[in-house]
C-alpha positions as CSV (number, residue, x, y, z in Angstrom):
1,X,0.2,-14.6,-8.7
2,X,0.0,-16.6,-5.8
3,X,1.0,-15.4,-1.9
4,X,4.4,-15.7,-2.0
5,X,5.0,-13.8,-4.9
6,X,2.8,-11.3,-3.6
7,X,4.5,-11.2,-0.6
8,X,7.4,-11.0,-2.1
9,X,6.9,-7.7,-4.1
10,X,5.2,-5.9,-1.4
11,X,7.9,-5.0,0.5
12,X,10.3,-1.7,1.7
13,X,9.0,1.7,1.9
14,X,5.9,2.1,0.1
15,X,5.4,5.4,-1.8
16,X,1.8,7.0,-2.0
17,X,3.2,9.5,-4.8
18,X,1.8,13.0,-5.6
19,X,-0.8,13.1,-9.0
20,X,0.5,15.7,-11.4
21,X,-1.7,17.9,-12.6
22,X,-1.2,20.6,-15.2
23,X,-2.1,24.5,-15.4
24,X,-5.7,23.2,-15.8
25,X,-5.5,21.2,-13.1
26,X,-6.1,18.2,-15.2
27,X,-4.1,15.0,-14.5
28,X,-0.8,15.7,-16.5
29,X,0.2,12.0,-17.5
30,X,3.0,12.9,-19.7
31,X,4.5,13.9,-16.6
32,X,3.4,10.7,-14.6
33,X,4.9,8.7,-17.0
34,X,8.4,10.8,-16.6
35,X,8.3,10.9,-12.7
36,X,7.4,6.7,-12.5
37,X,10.6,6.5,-14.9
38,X,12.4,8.5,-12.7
39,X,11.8,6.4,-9.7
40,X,12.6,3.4,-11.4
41,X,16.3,4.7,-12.8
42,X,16.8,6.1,-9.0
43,X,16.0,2.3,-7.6
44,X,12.5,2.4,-6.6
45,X,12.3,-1.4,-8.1
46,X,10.0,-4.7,-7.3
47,X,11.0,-6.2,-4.5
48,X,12.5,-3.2,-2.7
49,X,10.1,-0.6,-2.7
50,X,5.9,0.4,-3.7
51,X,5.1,2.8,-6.0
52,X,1.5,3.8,-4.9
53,X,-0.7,5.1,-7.2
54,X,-4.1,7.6,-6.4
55,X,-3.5,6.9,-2.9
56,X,-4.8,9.8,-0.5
57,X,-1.7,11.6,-0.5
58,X,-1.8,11.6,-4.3
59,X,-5.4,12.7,-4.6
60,X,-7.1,9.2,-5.2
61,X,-10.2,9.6,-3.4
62,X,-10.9,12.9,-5.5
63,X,-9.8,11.4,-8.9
64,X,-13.0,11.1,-11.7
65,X,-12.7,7.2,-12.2
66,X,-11.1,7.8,-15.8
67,X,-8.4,9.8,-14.5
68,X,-8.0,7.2,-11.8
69,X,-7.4,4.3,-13.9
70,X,-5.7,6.7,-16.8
71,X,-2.9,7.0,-14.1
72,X,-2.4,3.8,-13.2
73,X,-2.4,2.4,-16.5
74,X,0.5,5.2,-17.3
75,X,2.4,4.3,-14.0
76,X,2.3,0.6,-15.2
77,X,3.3,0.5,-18.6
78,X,6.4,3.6,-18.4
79,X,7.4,1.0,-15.3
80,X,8.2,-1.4,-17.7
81,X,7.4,-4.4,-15.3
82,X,10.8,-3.2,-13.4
83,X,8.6,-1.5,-10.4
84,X,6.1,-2.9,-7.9
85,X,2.8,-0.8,-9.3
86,X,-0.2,-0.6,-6.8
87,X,-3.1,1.5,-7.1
88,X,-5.2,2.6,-3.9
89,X,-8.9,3.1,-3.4
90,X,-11.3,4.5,-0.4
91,X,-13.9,3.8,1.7
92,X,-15.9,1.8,-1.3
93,X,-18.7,-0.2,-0.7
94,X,-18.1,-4.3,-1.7
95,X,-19.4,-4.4,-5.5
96,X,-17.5,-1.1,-6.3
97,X,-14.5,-2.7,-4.6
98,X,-14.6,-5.5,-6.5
99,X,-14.9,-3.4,-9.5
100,X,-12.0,-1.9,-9.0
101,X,-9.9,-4.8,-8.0
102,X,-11.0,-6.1,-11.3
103,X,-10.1,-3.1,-13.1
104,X,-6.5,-3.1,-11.3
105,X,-5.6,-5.9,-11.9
106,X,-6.6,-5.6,-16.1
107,X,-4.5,-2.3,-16.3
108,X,-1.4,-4.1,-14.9
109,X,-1.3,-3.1,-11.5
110,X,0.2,-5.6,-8.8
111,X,-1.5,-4.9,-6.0
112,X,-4.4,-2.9,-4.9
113,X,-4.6,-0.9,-1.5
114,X,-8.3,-1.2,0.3
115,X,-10.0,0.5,3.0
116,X,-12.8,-0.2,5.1
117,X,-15.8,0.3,3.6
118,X,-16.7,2.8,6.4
119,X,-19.8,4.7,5.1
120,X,-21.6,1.2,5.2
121,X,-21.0,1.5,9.1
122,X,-19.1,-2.3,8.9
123,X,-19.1,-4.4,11.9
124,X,-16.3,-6.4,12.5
125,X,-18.2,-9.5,10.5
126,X,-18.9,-7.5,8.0
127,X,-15.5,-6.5,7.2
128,X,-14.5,-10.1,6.3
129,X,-17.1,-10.6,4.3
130,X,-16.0,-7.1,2.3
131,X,-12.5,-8.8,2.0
132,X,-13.3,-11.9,1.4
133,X,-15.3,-11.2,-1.3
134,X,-12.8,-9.1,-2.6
135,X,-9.8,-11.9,-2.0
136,X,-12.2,-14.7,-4.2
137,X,-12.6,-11.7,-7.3
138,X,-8.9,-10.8,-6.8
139,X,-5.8,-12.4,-8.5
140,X,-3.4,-9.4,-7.6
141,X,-2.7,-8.3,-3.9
142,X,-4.5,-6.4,-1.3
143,X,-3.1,-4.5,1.2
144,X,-5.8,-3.9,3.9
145,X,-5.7,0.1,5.0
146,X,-6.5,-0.4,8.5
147,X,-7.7,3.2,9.4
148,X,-8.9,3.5,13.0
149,X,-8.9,7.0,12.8
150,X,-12.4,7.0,11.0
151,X,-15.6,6.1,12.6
152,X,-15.8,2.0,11.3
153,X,-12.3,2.4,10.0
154,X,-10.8,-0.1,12.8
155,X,-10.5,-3.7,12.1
156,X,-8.8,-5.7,15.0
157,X,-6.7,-8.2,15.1
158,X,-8.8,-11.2,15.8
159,X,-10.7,-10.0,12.5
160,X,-7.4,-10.5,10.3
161,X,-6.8,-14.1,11.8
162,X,-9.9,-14.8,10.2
163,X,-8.6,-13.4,6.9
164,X,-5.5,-15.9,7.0
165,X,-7.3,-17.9,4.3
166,X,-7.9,-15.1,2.4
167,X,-5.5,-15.7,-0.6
168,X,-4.7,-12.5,-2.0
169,X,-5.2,-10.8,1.5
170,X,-1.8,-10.3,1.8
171,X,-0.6,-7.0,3.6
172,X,-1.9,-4.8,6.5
173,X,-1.3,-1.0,6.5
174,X,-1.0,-1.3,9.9
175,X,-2.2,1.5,12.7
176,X,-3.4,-0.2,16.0
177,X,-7.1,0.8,17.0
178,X,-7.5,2.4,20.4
179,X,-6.8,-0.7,23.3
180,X,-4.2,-2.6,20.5
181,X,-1.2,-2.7,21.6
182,X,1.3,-2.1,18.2
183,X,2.9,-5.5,18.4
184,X,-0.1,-7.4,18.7
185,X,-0.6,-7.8,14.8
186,X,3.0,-9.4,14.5
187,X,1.8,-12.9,15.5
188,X,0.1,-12.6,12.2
189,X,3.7,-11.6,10.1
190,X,3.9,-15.2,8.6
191,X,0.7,-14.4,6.7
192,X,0.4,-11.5,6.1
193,X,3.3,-8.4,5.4
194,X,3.0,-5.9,8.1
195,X,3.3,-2.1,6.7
196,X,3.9,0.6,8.9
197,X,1.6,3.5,9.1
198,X,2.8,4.9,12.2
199,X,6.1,6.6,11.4
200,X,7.9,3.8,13.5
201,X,9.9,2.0,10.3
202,X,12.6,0.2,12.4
203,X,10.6,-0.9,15.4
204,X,7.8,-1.9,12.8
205,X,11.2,-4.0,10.8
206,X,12.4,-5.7,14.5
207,X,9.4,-6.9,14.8
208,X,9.4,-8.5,12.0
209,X,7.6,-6.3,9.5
210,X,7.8,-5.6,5.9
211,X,7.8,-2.3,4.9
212,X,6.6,1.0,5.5
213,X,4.6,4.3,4.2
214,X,6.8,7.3,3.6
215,X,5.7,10.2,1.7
216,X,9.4,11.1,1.0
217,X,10.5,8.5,-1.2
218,X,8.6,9.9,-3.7
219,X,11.1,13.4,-3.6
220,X,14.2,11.8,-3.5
221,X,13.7,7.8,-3.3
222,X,18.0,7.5,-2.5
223,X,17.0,8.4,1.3
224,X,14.3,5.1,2.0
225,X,16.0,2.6,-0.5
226,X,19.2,3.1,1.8
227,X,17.4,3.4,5.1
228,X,15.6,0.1,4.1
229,X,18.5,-1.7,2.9
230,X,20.4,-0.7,6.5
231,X,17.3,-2.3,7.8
232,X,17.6,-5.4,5.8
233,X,21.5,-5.0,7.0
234,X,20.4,-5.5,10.8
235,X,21.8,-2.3,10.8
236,X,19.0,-0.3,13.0
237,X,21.2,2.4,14.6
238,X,22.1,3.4,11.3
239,X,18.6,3.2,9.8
240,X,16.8,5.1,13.0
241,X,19.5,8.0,12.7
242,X,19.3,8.3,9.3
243,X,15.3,8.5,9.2
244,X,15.0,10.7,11.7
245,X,17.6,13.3,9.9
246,X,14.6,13.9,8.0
247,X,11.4,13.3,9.6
């Protein structure tokens, strides 16, 4: 797929949904298939929302790598091709990366969430080449988990206009690093989809963003589909109210 396409299905709240596990506390993916239905028949559909596979909230970093593409595989194909499918991994160096990209993209997955490579203690020089050798090995999406939090975990601004080439570079979990000011990334919002990580959905939208993390949808999806199509609507009032009834 090229960037528009891309673009285009990487969009709305994106949902980093809990791994079931059964009374063994082995990955249950009778039930993953049943819950990715289930968020598919409640509207959690390409081109309004993410379904988020082995992301941290759902365990990913702790996942055997069997389990990790068992799931994703499961997500895809009880999806049907009706629901934006992405996996998520963390903190791997570039081959592994590329691996998994690889990997991702075989099993059906549209996208694949990335962090920083942050054990390899990445400069900001070395973070481009991490992606870009990702982007050339890639032909789904990558959204860019920009995680300033971590020691190495912050890549600036100036670093993803350098990625605008980047072909399937093509979102930014975004959560400014200490001395960024939030809107600074939005010059960048023709290139690449700007995600919310910072619990700021509508400011993140006026601005001119495309989506945003919320571990909610994955409980009851009604709440974020209608918050994002208010949103989409213009309708901010209604979609800041109604968000922060809940969180």
């Amino acid at each position: 797929m090229d960037r528009a396409e891309l673009r285009r299905l990487i969009v709305g709240p994106v949902a980093p949904v809990p791994t079931p596990f059964d009374e063994n506390f082995e990955v249950d993916l009778g039930k993953m298939a049943e819950l990715t239905q289930w968020w598919v028949e409640s509207g959690a559909v390409a081109g309004k929302c993410v379904i988020k596979i082995g992301a941290i909230a759902g365990e990913g970093e702790k996942l055997r790598e069997w389990e990790w593409s068992a799931l994703l595989r499961t997500a895809v194909q009880a999806a049907g091709g009706k629901a934006s499918i992405m996996g998520a991994i963390h903190h791997k160096d570039t081959v592994r990366a590329v691996e998994d990209v690889k990997k991702a993209q075989d099993l059906g997955a549209m996208g694949l969430q990335i962090s920083a490579a942050i054990f390899n203690s990445p400069n900001q020089d070395d973070h481009l080449r991490h992606y870009e050798a990702i982007s050339d090995a890639s032909e789904i999406g990558v959204m860019i988990y920009n995680t300033p939090r971590w020691p190495y975990g912050s890549i600036y601004p100036d670093t993803f206009r350098k990625m605008a080439d980047f072909e399937h570079i093509v979102a930014i979990k975004w959560s400014p690093p200490e001395g960024v000011e939030y809107e600074e990334i939005f010059e960048l919002k023709e290139t690449f989809n700007i995600i919310d990580n910072t619990v700021q959905p509508v400011r993140n939208h006026k601005l001119g963003g495309r989506g945003y993390v919320q571990n909610e949808i994955g409980v009851y999806p009604a709440h974020d589909l209608k918050i994002w199509d208010l949103m989409e609507s213009g309708r901010y009032d209604e979609a800041e109210s109604l968000f922060d009834s809940v969180v």
